[in-house]
Residue frames relative to the residue before (quaternion, step in Angstrom):
aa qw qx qy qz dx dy dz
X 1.0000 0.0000 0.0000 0.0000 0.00 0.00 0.00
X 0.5501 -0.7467 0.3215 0.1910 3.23 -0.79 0.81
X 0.7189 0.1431 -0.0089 0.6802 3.17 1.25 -1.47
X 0.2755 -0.7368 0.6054 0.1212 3.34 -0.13 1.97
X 0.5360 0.5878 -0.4852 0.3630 3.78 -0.07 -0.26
X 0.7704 0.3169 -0.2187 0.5082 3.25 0.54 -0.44
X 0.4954 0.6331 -0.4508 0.3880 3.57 1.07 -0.02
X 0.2810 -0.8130 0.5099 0.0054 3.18 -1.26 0.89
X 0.5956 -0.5752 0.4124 0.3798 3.73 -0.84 0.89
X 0.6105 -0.4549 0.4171 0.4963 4.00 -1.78 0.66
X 0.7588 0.4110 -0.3945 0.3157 3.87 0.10 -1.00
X 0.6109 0.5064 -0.4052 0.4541 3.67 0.77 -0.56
X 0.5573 0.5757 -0.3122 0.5104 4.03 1.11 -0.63
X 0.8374 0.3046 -0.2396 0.3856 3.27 0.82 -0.58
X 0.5183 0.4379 -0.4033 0.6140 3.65 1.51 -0.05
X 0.5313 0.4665 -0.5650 0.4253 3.89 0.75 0.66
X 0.4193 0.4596 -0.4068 0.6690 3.94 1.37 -0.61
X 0.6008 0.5037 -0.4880 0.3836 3.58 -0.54 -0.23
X 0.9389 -0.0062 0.0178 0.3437 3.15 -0.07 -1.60
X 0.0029 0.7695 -0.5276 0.3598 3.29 1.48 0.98
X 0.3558 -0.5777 0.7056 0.2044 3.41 -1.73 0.69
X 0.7425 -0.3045 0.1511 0.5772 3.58 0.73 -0.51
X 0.5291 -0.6941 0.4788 0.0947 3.48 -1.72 0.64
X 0.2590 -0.7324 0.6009 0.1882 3.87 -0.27 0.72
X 0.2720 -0.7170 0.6412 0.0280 3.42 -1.38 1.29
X 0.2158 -0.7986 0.5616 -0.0164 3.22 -0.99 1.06
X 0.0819 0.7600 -0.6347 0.1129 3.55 -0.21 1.14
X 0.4787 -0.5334 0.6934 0.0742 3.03 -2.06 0.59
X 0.1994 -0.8407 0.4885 0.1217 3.75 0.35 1.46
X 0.6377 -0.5379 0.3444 0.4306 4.24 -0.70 0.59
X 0.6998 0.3730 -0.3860 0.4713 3.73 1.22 -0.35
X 0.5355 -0.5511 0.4378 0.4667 3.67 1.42 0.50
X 0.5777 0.4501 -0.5400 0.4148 4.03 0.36 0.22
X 0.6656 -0.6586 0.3000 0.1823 3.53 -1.70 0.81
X 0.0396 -0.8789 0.4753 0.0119 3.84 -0.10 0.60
X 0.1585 0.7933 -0.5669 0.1557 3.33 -0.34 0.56
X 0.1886 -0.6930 0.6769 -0.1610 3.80 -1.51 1.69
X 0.3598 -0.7107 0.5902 0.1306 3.10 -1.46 0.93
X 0.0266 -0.7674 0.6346 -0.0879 3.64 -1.11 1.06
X 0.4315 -0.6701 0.5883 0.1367 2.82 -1.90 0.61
X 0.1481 -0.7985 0.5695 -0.1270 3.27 0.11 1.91
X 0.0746 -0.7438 0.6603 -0.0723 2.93 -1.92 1.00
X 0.2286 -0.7206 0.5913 0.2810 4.06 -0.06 1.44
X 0.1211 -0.3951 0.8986 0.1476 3.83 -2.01 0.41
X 0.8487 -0.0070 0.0186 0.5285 3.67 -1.81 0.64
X 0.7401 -0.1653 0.4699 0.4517 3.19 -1.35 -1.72
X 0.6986 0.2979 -0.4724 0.4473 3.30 0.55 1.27
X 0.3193 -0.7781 0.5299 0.1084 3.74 -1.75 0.32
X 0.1532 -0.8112 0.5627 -0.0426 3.28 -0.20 1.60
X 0.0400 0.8374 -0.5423 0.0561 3.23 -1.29 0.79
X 0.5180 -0.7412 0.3779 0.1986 3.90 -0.11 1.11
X 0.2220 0.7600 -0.5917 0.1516 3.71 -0.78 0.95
X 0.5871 -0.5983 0.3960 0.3747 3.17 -1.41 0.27
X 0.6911 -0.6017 0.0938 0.3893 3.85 -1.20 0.52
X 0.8102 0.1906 -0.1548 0.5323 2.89 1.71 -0.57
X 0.2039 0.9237 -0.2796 0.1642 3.23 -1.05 -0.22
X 0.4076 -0.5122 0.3492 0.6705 4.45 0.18 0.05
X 0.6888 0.5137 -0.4272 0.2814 2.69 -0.38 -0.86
X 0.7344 0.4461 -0.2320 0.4559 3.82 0.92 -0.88
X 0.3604 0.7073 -0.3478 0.4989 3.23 1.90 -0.89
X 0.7821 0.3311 -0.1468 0.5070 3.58 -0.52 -1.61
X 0.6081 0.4287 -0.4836 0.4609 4.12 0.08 -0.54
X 0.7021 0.4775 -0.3146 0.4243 3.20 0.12 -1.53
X 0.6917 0.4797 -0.3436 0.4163 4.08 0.58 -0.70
X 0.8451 0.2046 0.1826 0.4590 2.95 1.20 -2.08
X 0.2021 0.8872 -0.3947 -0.1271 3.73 1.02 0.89
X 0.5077 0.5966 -0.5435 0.3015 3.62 0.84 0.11
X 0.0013 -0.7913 0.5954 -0.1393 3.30 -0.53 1.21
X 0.3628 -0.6756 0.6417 0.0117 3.79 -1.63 0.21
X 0.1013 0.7545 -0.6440 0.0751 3.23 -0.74 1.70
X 0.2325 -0.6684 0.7024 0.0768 3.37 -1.44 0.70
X 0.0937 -0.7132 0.6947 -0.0052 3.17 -1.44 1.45
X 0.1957 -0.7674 0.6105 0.0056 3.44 -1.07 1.11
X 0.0733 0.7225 -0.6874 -0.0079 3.75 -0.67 1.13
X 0.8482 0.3544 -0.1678 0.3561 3.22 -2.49 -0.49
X 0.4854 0.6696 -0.4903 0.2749 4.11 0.84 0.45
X 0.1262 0.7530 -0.5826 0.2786 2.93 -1.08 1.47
X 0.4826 -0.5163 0.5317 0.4668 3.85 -1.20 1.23
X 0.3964 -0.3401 0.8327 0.1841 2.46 -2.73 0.44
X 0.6095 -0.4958 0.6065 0.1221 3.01 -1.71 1.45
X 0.8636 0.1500 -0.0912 0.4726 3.90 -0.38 1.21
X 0.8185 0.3332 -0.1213 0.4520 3.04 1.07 -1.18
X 0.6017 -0.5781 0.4935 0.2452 3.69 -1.39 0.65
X 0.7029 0.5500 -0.1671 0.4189 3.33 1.01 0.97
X 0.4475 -0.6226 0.5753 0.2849 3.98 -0.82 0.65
X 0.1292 -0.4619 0.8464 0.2315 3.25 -1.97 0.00
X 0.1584 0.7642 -0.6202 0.0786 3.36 -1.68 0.17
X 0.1374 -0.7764 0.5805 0.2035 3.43 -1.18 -0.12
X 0.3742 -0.8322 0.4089 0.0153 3.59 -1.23 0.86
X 0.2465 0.7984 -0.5284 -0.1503 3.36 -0.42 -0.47
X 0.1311 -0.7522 0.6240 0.1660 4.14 -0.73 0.35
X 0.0693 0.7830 -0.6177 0.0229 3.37 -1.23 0.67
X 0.2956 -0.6821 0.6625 0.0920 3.18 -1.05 1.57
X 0.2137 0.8193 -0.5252 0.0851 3.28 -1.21 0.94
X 0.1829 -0.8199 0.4139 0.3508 4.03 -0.30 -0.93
X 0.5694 -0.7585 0.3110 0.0617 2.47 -0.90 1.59
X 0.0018 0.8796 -0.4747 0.0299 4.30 0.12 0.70
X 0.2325 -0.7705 0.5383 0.2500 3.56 -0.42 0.78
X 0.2641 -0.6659 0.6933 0.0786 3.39 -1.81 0.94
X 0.4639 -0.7669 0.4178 -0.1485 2.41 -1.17 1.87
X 0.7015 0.5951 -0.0303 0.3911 3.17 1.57 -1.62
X 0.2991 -0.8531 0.2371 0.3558 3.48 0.92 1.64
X 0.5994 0.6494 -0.3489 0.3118 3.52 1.01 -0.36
X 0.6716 0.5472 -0.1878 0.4628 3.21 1.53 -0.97
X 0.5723 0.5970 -0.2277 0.5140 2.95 1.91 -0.94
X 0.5170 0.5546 -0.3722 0.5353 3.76 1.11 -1.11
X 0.6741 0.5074 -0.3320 0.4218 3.98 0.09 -1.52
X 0.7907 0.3263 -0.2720 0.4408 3.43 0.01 -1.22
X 0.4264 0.6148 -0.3816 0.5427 4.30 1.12 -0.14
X 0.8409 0.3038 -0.1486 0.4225 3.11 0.13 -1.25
X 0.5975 0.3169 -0.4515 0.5820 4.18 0.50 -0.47
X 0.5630 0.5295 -0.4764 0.4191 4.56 0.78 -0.13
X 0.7083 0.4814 -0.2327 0.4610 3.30 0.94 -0.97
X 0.5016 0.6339 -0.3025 0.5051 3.58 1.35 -0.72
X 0.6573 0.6314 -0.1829 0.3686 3.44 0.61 -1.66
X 0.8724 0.3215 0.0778 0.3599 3.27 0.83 -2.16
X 0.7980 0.1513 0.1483 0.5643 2.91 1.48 -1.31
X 0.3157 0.7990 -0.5000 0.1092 3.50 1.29 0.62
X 0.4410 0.4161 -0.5947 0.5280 3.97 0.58 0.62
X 0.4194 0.5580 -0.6002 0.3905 3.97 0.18 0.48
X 0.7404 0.6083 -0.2386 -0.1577 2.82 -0.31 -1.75
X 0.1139 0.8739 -0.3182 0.3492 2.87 2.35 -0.30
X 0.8692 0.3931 0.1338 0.2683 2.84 0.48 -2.16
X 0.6926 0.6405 -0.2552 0.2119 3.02 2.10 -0.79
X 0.6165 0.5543 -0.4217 0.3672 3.84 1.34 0.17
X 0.4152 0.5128 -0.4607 0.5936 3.96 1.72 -0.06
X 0.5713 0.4270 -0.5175 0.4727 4.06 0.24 -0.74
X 0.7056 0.6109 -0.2954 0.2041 3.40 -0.01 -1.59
X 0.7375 0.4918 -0.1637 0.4330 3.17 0.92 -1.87
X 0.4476 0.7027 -0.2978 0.4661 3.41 1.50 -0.91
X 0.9523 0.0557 0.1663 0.2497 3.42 0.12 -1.63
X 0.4843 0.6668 -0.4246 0.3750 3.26 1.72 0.01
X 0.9364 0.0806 -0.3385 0.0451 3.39 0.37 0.70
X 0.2691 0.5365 -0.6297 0.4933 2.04 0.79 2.57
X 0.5152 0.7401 -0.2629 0.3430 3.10 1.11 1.09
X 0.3802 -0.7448 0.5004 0.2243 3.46 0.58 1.48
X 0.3507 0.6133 -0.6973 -0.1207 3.44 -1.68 0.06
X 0.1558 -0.6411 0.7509 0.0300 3.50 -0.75 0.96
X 0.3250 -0.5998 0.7303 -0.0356 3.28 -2.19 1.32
X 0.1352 -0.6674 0.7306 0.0510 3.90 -1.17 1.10
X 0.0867 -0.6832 0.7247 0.0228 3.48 -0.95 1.37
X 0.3249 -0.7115 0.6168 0.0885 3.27 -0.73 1.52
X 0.3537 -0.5984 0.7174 0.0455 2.81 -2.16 1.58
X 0.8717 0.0052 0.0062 0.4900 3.28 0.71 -0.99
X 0.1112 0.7601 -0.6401 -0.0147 3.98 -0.65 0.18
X 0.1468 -0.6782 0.7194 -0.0314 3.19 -1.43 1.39
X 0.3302 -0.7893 0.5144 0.0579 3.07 -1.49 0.57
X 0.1279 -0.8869 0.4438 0.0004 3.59 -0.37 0.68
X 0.0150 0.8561 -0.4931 0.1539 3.94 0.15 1.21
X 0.0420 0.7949 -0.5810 0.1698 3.49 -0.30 1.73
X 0.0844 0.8765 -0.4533 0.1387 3.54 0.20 1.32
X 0.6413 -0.5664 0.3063 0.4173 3.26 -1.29 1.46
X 0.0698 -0.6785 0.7267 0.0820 3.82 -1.67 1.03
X 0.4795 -0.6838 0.5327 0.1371 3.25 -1.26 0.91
């Protein structure tokens, strides 16, 4: 990172995955050109799970290529006068493994649904039964996460 001043410790990087509206996936398509999708991501512990359908590029290029790169972006907003954003960040290089195991699948649904939609939940084991399995869930086990904290100066 260039401007270390603004860098930010592993736990602050991760309460930006936390509260993130959503996370951009970087992938590395099989002809080696760039590809990259927005998702609604949710960390359990020291991993990041995110919901998708079963097939698809995106699944195409994981399934070839899972080391992959997601950037979460919270709290962005103009400075008053200035030509410029505050915000917080976090990037994480990791690889990316789909979970199969409906239980693990159910967990990682539900803390997504918690996250996104917790006035659902009423509703969230009829959704489930309905659709878990045509329900992707793929898991990023982070190698690396940096943080990145650019805040309003007077």
């Amino acid at each position: 990172m260039r401007r270390k001043d603004r860098e930010t410790d592993r736990d602050s990087a991760l309460n930006v995955v936390d509260r993130c509206d959503y996370g951009v996936l970087s992938l590395t398509a099989q002809d080696g050109r760039p590809y990259c999708v927005p998702l609604s991501v949710v960390r359990i512990g020291n991993d990041i799970y995110f919901h998708c359908a079963a097939d698809g590029r995106k699944l195409d290029i994981l399934r070839a290529r899972p080391d992959v790169c997601l950037a979460c972006v919270t709290g962005v907003h103009t400075i008053s006068g200035k030509f410029t954003t505050a915000y917080e960040s976090a990037i994480i290089e990791g690889r990316a493994s789909e979970i199969t195991e409906e239980p693990k699948k159910i967990q990682a649904l539900h803390a997504l649904c918690m996250k996104y939609t917790p006035e659902n939940m009423a509703d969230f084991e009829n959704a489930v039964s309905r659709s878990l399995a045509r329900t992707g869930i793929w898991k990023i086990s982070i190698d690396k996460i940096s943080g990145k904290s650019k805040k309003e100066k007077n």
